[in-house]
N, CA, C and O atoms as CSV, one atom per row, in Angstrom:
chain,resi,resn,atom,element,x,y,z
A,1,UNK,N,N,118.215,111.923,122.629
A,1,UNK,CA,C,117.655,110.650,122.246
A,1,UNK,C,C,116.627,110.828,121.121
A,1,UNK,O,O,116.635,110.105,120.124
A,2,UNK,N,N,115.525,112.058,121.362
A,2,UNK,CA,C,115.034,112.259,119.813
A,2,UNK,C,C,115.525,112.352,119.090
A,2,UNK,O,O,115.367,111.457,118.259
A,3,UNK,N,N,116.654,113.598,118.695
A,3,UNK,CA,C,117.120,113.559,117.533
A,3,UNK,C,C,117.785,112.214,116.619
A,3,UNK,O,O,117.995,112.019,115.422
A,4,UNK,N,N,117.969,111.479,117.787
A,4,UNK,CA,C,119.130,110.408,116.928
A,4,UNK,C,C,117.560,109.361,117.143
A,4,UNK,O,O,117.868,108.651,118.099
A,5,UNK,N,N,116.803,109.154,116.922
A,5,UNK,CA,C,115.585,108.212,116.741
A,5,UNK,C,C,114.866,108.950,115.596
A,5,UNK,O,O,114.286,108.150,114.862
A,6,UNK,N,N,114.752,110.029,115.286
A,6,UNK,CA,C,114.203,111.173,114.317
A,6,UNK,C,C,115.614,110.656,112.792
A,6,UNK,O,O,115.461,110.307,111.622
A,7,UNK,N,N,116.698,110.846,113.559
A,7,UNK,CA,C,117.889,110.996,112.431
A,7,UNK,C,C,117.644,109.404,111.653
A,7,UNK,O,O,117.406,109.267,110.453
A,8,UNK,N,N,117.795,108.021,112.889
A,8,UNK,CA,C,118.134,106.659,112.586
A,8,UNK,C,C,116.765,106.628,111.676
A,8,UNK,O,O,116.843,105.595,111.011
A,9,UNK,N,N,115.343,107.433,111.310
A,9,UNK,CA,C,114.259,106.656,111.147
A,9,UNK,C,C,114.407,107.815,109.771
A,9,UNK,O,O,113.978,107.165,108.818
A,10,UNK,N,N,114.645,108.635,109.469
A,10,UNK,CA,C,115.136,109.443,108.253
A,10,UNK,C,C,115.974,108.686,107.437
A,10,UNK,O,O,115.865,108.600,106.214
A,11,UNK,N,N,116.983,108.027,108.270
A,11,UNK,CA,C,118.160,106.886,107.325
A,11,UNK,C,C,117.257,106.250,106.846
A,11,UNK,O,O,116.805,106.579,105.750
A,12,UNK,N,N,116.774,105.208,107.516
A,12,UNK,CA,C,116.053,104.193,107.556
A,12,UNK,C,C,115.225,104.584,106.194
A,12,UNK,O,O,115.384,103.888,105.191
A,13,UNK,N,N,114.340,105.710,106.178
A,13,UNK,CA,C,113.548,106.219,105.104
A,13,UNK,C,C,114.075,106.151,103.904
A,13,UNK,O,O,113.563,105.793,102.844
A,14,UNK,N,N,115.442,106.628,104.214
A,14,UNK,CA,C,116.164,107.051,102.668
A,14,UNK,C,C,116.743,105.989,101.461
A,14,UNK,O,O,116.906,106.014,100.241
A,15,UNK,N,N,116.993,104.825,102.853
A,15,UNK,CA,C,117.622,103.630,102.395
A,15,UNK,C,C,116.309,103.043,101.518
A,15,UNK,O,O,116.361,102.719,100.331
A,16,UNK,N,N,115.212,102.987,102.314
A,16,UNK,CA,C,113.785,102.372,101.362
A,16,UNK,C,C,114.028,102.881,100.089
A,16,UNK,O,O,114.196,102.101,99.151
A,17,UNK,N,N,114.077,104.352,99.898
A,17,UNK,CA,C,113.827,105.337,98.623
A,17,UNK,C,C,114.975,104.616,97.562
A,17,UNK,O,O,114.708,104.342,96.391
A,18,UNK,N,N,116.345,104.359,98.230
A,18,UNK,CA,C,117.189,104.342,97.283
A,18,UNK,C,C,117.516,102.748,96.938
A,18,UNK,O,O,118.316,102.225,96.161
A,19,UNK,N,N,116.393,102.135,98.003
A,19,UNK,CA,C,116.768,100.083,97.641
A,19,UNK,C,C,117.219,100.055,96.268
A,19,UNK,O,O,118.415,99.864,96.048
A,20,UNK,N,N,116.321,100.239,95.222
A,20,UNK,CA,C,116.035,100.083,93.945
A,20,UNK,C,C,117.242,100.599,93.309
A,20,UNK,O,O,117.707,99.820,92.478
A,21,UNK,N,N,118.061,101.997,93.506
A,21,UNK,CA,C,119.322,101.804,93.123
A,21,UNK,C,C,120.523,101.040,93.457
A,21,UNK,O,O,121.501,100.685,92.800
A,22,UNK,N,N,120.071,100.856,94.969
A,22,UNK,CA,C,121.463,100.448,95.792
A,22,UNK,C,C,121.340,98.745,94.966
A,22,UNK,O,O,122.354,98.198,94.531
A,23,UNK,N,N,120.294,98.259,94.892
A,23,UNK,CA,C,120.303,96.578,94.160
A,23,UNK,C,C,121.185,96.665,92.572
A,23,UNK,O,O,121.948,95.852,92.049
A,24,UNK,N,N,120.695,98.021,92.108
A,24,UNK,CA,C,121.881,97.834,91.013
A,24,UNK,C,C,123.069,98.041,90.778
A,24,UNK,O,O,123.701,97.913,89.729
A,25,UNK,N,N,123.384,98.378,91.804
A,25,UNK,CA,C,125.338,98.372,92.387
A,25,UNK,C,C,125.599,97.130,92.829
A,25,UNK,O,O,126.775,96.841,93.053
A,26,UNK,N,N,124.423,96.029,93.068
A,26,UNK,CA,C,125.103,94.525,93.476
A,26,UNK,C,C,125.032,94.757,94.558
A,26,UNK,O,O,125.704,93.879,95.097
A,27,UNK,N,N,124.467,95.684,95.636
A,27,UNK,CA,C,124.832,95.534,96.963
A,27,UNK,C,C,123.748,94.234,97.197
A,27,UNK,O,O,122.726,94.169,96.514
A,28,UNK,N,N,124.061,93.243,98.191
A,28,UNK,CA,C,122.780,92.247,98.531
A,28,UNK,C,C,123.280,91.118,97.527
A,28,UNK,O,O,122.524,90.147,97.505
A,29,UNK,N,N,124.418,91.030,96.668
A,29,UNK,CA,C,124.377,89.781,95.492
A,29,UNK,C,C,125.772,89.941,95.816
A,29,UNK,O,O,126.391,89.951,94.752
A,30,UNK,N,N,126.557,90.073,96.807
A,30,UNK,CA,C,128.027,89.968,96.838
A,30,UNK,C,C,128.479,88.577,97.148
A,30,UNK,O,O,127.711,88.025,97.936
A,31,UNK,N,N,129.708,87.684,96.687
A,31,UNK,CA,C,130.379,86.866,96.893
A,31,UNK,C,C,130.260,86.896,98.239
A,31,UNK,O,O,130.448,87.960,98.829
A,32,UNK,N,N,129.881,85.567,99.027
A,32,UNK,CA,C,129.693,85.493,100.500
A,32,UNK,C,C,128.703,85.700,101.072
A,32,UNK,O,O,128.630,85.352,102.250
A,33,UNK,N,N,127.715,86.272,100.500
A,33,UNK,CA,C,126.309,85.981,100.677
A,33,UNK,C,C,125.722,84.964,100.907
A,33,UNK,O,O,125.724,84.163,99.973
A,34,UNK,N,N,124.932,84.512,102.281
A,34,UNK,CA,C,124.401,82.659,102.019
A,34,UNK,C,C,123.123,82.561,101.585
A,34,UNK,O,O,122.160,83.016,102.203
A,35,UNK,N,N,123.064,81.963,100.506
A,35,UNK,CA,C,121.408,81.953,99.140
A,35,UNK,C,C,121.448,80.086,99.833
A,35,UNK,O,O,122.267,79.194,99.613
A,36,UNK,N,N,120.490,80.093,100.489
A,36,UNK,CA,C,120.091,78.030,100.446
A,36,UNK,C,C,118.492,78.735,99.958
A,36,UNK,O,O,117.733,79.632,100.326
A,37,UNK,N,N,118.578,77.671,98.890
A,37,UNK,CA,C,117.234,77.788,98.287
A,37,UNK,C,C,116.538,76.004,98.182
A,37,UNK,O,O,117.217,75.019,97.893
A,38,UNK,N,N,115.392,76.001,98.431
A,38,UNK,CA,C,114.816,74.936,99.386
A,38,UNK,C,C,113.667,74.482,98.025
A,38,UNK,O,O,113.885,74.902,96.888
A,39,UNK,N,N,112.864,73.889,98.232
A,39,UNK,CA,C,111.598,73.396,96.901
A,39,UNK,C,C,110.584,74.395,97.042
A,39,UNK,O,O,110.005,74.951,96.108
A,40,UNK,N,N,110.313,74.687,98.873
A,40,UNK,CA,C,109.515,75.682,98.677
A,40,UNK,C,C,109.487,76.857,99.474
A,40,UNK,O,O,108.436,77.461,99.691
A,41,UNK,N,N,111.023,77.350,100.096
A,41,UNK,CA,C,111.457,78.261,100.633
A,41,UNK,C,C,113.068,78.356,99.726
A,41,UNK,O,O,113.836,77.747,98.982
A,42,UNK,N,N,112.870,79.407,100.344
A,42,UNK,CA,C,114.565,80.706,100.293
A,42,UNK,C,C,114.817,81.382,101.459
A,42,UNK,O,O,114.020,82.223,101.875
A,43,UNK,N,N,116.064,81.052,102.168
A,43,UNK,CA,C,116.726,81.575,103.284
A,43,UNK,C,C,118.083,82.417,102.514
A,43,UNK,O,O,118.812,81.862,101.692
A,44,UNK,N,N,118.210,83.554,102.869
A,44,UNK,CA,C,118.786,84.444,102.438
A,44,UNK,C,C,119.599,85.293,103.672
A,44,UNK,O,O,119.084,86.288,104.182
A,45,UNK,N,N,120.584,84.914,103.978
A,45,UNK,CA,C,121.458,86.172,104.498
A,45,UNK,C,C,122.715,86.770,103.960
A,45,UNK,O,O,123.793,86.232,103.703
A,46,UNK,N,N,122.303,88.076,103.844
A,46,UNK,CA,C,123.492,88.707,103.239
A,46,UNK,C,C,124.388,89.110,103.878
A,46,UNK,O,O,124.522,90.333,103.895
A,47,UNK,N,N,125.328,88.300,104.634
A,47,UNK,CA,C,126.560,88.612,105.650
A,47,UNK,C,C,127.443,89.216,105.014
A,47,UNK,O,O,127.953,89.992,105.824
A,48,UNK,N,N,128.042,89.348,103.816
A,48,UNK,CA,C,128.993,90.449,103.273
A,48,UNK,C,C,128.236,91.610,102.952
A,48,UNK,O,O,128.498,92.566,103.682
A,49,UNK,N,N,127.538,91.774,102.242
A,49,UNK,CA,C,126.813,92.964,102.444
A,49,UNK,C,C,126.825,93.890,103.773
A,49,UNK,O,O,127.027,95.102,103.859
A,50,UNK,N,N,126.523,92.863,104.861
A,50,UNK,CA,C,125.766,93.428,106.250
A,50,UNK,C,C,127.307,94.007,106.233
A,50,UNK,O,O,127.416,95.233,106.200
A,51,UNK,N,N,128.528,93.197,106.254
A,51,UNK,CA,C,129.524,94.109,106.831
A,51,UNK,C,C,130.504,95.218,105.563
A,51,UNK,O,O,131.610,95.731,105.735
A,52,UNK,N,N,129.846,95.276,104.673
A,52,UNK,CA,C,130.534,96.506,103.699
A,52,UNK,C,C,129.343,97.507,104.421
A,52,UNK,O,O,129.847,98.209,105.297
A,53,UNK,N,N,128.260,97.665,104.289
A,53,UNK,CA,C,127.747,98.987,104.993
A,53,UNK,C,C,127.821,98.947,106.426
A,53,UNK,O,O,127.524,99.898,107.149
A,54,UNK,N,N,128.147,98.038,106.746
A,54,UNK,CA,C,128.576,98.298,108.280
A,54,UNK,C,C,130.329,99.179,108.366
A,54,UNK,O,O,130.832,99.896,109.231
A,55,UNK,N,N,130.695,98.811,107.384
A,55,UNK,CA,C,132.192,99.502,107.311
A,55,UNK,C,C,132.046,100.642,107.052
A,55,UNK,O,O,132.472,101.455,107.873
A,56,UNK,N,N,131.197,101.278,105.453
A,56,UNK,CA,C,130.787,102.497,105.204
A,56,UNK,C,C,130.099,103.071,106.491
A,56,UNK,O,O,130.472,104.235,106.638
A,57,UNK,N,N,129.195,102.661,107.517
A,57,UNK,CA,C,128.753,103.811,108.068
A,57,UNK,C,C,129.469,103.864,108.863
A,57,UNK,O,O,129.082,104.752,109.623
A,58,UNK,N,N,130.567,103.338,109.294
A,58,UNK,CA,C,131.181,103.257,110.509
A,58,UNK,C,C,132.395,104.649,109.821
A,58,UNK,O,O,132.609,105.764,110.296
A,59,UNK,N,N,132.966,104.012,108.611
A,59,UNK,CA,C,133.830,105.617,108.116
A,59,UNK,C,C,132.717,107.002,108.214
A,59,UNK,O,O,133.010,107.935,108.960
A,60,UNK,N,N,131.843,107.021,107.656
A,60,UNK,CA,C,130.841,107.910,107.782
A,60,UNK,C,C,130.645,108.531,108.847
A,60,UNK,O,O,130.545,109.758,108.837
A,61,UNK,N,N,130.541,107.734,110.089
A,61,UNK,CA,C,130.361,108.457,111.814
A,61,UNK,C,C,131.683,108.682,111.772
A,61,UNK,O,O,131.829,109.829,112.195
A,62,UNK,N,N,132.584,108.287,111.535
A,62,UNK,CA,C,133.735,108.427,111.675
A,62,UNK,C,C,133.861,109.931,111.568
A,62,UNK,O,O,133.688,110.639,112.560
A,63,UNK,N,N,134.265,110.611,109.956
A,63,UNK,CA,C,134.378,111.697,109.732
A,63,UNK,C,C,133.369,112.666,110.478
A,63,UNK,O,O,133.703,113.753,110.948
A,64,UNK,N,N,131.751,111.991,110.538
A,64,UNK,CA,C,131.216,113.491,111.406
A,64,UNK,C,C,131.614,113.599,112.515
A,64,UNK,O,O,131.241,114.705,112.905
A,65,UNK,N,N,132.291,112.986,113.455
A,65,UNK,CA,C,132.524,113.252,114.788
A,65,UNK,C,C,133.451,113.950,114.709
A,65,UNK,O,O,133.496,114.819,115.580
A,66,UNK,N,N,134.684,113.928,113.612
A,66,UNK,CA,C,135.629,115.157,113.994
A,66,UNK,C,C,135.695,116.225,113.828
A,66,UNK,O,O,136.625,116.869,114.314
């Protein structure tokens, strides 16, 4: 249970480090994204996004388990 709370909070780290590139691949601005923008709010969920890296890490565990 440490290691994989040690491992998930290392991801977690790396993803911060690399936001700034990963935004210029368009990840977070994909077709299907819901943008409602309000007079003096913005509600933002990125549901295609959520499920392309949900697909990538899922191939990802994939290959390390075998």
């Amino acid at each position: 249970m440490q290691r994989l709370l040690i491992t998930l909070g290392l991801f977690v780290a790396a993803i911060g480090v690399l936001y700034p590139y990963l935004k210029n691949l368009g990840l977070g601005q994909l077709p299907g994204d819901i943008v409602l923008r309000g007079e003096n709010s913005t509600f933002y969920f990125p549901i295609v996004s959520c499920l392309v890296v949900s697909f990538v890490v899922s191939i990802i565990l994939k290959l390390l388990s075998e």
